[in-house]
C-alpha positions in Angstrom: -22.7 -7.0 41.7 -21.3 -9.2 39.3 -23.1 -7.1 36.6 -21.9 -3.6 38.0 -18.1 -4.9 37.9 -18.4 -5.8 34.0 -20.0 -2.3 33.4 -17.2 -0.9 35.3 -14.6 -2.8 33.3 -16.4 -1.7 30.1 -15.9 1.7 31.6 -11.9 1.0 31.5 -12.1 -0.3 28.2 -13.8 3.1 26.4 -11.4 5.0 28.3 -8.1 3.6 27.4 -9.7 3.0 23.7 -10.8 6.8 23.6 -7.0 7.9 24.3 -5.5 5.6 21.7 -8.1 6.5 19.5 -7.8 10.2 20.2 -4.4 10.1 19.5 -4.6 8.4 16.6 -7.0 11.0 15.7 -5.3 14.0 16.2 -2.0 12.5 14.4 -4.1 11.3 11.2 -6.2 15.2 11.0 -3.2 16.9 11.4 -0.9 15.1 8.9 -3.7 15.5 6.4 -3.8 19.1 6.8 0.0 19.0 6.4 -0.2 17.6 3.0 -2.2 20.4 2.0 0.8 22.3 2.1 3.0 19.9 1.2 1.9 19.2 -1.9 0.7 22.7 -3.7 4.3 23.5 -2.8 5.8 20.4 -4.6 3.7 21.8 -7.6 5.4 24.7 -7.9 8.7 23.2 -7.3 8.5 20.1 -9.2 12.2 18.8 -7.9 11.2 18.5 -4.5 8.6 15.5 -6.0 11.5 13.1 -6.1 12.6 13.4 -2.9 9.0 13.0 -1.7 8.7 9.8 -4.1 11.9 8.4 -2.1 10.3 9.0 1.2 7.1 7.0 0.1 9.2 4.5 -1.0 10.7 4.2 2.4 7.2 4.4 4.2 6.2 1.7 2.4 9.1 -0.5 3.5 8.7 0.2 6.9 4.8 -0.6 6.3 5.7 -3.9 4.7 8.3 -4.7 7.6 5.2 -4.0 10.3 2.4 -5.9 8.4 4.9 -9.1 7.4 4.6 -10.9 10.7 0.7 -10.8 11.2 -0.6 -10.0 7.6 -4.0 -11.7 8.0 -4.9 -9.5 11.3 -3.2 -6.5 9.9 -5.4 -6.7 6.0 -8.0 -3.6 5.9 -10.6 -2.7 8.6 -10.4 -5.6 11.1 -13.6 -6.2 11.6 -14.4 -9.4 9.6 -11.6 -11.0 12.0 -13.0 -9.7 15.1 -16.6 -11.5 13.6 -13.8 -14.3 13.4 -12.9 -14.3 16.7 -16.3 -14.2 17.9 -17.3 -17.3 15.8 -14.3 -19.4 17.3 -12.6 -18.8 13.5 -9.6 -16.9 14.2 -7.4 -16.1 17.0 -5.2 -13.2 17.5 -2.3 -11.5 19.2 -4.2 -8.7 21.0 -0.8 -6.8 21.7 1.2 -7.4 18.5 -2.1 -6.7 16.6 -2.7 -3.4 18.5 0.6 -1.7 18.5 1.0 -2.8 14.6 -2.2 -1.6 13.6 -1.8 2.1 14.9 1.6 2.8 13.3 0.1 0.5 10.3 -2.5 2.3 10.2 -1.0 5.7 10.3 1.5 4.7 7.9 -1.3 3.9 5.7 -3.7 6.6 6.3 -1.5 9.8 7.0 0.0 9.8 3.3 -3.3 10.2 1.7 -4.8 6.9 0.9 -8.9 6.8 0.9 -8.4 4.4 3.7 -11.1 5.5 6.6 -9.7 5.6 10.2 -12.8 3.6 11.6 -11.8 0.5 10.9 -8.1 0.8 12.7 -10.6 2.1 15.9 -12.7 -1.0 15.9 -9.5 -3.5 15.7 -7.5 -1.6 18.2 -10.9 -1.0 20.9 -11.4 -4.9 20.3 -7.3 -5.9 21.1 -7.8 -3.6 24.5 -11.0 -5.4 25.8 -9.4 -8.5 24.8 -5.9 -7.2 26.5 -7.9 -6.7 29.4 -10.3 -9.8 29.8 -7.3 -11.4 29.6 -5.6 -10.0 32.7 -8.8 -10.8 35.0 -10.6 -13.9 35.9 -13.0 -13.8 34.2 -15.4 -16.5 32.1 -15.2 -17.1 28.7 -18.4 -15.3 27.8 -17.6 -11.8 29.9 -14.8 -11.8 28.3 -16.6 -11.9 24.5 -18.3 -9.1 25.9 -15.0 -7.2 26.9 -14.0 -7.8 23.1 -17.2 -6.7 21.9 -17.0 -3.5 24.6 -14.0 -2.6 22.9 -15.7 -2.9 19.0 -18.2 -0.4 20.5 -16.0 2.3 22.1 -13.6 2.1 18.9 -16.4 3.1 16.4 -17.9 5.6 18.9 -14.2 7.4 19.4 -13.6 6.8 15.7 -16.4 9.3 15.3 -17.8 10.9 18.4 -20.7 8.8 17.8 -21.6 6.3 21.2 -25.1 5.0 20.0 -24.0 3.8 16.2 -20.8 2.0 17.8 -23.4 -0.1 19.7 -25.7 -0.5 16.9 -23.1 -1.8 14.8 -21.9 -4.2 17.2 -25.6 -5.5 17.0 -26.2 -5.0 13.5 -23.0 -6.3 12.3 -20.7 -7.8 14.5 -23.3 -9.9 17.1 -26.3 -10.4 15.5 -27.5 -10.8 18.4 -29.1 -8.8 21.6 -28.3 -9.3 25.0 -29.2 -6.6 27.5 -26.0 -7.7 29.5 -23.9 -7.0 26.9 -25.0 -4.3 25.4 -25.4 -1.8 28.4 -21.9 -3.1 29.6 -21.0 -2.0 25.7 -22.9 1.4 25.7 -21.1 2.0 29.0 -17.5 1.9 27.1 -19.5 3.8 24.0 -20.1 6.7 26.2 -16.7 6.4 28.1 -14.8 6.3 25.0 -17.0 9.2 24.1 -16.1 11.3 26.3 -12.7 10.9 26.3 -12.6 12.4 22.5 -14.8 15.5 23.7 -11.2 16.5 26.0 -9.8 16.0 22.1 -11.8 17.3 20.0 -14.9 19.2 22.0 -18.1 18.5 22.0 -19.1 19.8 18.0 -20.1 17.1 15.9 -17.2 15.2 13.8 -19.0 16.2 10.4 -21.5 18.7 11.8 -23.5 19.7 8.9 -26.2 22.6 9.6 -29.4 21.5 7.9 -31.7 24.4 8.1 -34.3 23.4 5.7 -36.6 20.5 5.3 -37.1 19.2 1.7 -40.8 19.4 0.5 -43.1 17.2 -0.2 -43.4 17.2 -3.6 -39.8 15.4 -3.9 -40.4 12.8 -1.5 -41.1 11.0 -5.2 -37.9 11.7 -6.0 -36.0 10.2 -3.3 -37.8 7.1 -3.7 -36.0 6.8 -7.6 -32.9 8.2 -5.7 -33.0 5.3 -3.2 -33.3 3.2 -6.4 -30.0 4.8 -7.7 -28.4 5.0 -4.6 -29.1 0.9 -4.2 -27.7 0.1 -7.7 -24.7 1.9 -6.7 -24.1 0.1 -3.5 -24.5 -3.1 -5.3 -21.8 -1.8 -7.7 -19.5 -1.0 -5.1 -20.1 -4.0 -3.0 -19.3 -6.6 -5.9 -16.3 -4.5 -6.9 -15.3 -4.4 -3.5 -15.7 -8.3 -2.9 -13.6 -9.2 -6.0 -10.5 -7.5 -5.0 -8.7 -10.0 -3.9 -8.9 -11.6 -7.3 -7.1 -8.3 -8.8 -4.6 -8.0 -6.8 -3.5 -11.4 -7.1 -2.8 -11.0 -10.3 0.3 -8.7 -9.7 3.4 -10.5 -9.5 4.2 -8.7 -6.3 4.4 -10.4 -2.4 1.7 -9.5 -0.6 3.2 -7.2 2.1 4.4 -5.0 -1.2 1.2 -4.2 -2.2 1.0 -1.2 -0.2 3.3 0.5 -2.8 1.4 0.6 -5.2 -1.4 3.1 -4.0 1.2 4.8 -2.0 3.0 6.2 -5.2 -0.1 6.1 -7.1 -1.5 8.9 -4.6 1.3 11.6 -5.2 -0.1 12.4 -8.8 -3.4 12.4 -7.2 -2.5 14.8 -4.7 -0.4 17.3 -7.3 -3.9 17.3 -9.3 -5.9 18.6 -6.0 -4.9 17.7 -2.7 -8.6 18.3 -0.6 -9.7 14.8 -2.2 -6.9 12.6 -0.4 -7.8 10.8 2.5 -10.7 9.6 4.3 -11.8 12.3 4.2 -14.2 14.4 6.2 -12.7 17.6 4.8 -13.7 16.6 1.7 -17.1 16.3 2.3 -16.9 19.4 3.9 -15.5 20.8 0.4 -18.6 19.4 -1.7 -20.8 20.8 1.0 -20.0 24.5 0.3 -19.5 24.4 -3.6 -20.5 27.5 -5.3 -23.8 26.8 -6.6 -23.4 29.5 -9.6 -20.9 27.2 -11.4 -22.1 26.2 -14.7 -24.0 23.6 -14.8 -22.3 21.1 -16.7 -19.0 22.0 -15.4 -20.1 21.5 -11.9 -21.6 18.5 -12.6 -18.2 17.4 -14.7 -16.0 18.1 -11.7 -18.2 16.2 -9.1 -18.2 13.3 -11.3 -14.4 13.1 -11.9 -14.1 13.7 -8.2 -16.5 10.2 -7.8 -14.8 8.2 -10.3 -11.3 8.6 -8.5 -12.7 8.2 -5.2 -14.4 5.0 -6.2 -11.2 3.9 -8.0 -8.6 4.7 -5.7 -11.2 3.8 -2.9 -10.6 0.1 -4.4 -6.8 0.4 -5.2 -6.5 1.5 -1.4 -8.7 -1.1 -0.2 -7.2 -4.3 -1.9 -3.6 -3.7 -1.2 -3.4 -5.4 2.0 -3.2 -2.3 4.2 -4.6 -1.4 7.5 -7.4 0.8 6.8 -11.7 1.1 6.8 -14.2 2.1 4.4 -16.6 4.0 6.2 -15.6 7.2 5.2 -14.4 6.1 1.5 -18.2 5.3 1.3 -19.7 8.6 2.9 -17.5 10.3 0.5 -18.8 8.7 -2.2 -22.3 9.0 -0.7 -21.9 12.4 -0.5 -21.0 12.9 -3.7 -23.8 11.1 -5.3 -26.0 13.8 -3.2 -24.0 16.5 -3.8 -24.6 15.4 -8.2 -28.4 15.0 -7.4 -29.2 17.8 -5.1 -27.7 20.2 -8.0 -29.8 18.7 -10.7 -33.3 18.9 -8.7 -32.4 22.5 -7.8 -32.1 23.3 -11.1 -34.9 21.5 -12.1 -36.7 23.3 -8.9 -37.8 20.0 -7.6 -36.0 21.4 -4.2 -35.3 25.0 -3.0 -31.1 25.7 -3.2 -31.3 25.5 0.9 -32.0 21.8 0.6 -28.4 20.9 -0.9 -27.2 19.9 2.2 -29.9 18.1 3.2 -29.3 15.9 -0.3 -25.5 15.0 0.7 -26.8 13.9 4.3 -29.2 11.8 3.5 -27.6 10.0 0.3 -24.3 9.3 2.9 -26.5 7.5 4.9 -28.2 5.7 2.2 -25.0 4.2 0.3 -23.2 3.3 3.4 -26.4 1.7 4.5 -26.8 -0.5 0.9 -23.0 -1.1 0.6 -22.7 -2.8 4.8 -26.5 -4.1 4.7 -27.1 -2.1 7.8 -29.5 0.3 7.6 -29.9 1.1 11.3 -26.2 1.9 11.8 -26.2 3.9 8.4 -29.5 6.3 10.1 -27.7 6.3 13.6 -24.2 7.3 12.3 -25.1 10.1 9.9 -27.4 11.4 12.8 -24.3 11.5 15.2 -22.0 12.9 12.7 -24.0 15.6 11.9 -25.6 16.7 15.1 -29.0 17.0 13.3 -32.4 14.5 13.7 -34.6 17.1 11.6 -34.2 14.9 8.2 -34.8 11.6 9.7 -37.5 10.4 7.7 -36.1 11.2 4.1 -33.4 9.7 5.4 -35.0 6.7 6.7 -37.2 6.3 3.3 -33.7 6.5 1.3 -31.6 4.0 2.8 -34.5 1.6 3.4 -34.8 1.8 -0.4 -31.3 1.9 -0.9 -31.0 -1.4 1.4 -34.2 -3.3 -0.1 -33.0 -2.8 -3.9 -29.4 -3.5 -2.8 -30.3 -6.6 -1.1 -32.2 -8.0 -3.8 -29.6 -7.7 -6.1 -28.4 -10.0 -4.3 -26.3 -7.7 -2.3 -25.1 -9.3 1.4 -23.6 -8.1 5.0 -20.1 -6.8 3.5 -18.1 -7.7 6.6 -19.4 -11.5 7.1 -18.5 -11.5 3.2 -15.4 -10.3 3.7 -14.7 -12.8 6.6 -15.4 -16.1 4.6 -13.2 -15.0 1.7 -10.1 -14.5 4.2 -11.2 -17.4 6.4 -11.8 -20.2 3.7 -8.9 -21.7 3.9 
């Protein structure tokens, strides 16, 4: 009975995390489809940029004002203080860290910064459970597995996607399987779940129709891909680690830093407004490129379009803002597919249907190198895009991706991130 009444209260937990999340949905999708407006019309009327300059200006204090008083809970995705938490590291405010991080968050996200929304999700599902073990009698360990409920139900609202937030709470979070726990978390999972489908529907977040399978003959290929793709990862794993050391090099507090991508994000989005944000549209946009395009100009805009995402990805990152990198990184992924899929098409290693099938399966791989967690990587992309037919190219390319990664001497981002915050 005991058992029933902690599934029960997981149940309570992925609903009330699936209508904060939803919300905080709806408002982020919808202000990004605003600045698609906004900003081709400050192009053609170039006075209206200063006003918009003064307005970020005064998002930014307001942003400053909300992070000041809990800073350290407030920084980035949350998740390496939730693993804080759970390690007896850290403790937090479950209320004050909640209500900060969603208007944080959307302060953050909604003007354009490649900040993903999945990291807010995971904070804010983790302060309800908490919130709610909390208010019942309960022991010490149901109530971990409250907090760890709420981890679940925030990833699977953050993307429609109940089985990855339960793998990465296992993969990434826990390190650890306890049947207890984890049905009481799938329960909040699914709950949260279906809370978004009243949102959103039932269509998958980044539902990507794959209607070809590649061939054989470039299952070769992918194996030298999963090589590249693992370097990468690497890459943007060390970069990503060093941050800290950047930014505190600018003579500028802490809770000011969030200025600085905030103005450096307007000129970005006067040059072409689809690239801001997390951004699922964007993929969405590299996905449907005309295939025509010359060559070397299609593979000049796709890597322009990488170098600022992976630039501005960092500069978004390290400012000491509320925001997660998942979708930074399946952009990035996807652009990595979207450069190699055109190259072995033209070199008709892979029939033109296959493009999508590239961007899919190289999302999966680079978020699985870059987190050292190749089960979520293969459970999330599966979930995103409503399709299982690619699952062993996939599988081959972020186990290769992970292995070359991890001999690099690549290692689990988030525990990373959490002894670099923690060591003092």
């Amino acid at each position: 009975m005991a058992f029933i009444s902690l599934i029960w209260r997981g149940i309570i937990i992925g609903i009330l995390t699936g209508l904060i999340v939803s919300v905080f949905r709806w408002i982020i999708d919808h202000t990004l489809k605003l600045l698609m407006v906004v900003y081709p019309f400050m192009t053609s009327h170039p006075h209206y940029i200063i006003l918009y300059i003064l307005g970020t200006l005064a998002v930014g204090l307001v942003l400053s004002r909300i992070l000041k008083p809990a800073l350290l809970d407030l920084t980035g995705s949350g998740v390496p203080q939730i693993e804080a938490i759970l390690l007896d590291e850290h403790r937090m405010n479950a209320w004050s860290v909640l209500w900060r991080k969603f208007v944080g968050g959307l302060l953050a996200i909604c003007p354009g910064l490649f900040l993903g929304r999945e990291g807010p999700c995971i904070q804010m599902g983790a302060c309800v459970g908490q919130l709610l073990g909390q208010r019942c009698r309960m022991s010490d360990k149901e109530k971990r597995f409250l907090l760890e409920c709420g981890v679940a139900a925030g990833l699977s609202a953050a993307f429609s996607a109940p089985l990855a937030g339960v793998i990465f709470l296992l993969e990434e979070i826990t390190f650890d399987f306890h049947p207890q726990g984890c049905i009481t978390a799938l329960a909040a999972a699914i709950a949260s779940d279906a809370v978004t489908i009243l949102f959103f529907g039932v269509r998958p977040c980044l539902y990507l129709p794959l209607h070809a399978n590649l061939p054989q003959s470039s299952y070769p290929w992918i194996v030298l891909l999963g090589i590249l793709i693992g370097l990468l990862g690497f890459g943007y794993q060390y970069t990503l680690l060093n941050l800290r050391w950047w930014y505190s090099k600018i003579k500028l507090p802490a809770i000011y830093h969030c200025l600085i991508p905030l103005l450096l994000v307007i000129p970005i989005g006067l040059w072409n407004a689809k690239i801001l944000g997390g951004s699922h549209d964007f993929i969405s946009y590299i996905a449907s490129l005309n295939q025509s395009q010359h060559l070397t100009a299609l593979l000049g805009l796709l890597l322009v379009f990488f170098i600022v995402r992976f630039c501005f990805s960092m500069i978004s990152y390290g400012a000491s803002v509320p925001g997660g990198i998942f979708m930074p990184i399946l952009v990035l992924g996807a652009l990595i597919g979207a450069i190699v899929g055109i190259i072995m098409i033209r070199q008709n290693i892979i029939p033109l249907s296959c493009y999508l099938n590239l961007i899919v399966i190289s999302m999966a791989a680079y978020f699985g190198s870059i987190e050292e967690a190749p089960f979520t990587a293969i459970t999330l992309l599966t979930e995103m895009v409503g399709s299982v037919d690619q699952i062993l190219p996939m599988t081959i390319l972020t186990f290769i991706a992970y292995i070359t990664s991890n001999l690099l001497g690549g290692q689990p981002i988030y525990a990373a991130l959490r002894r670099e915050m923690f060591a003092n």
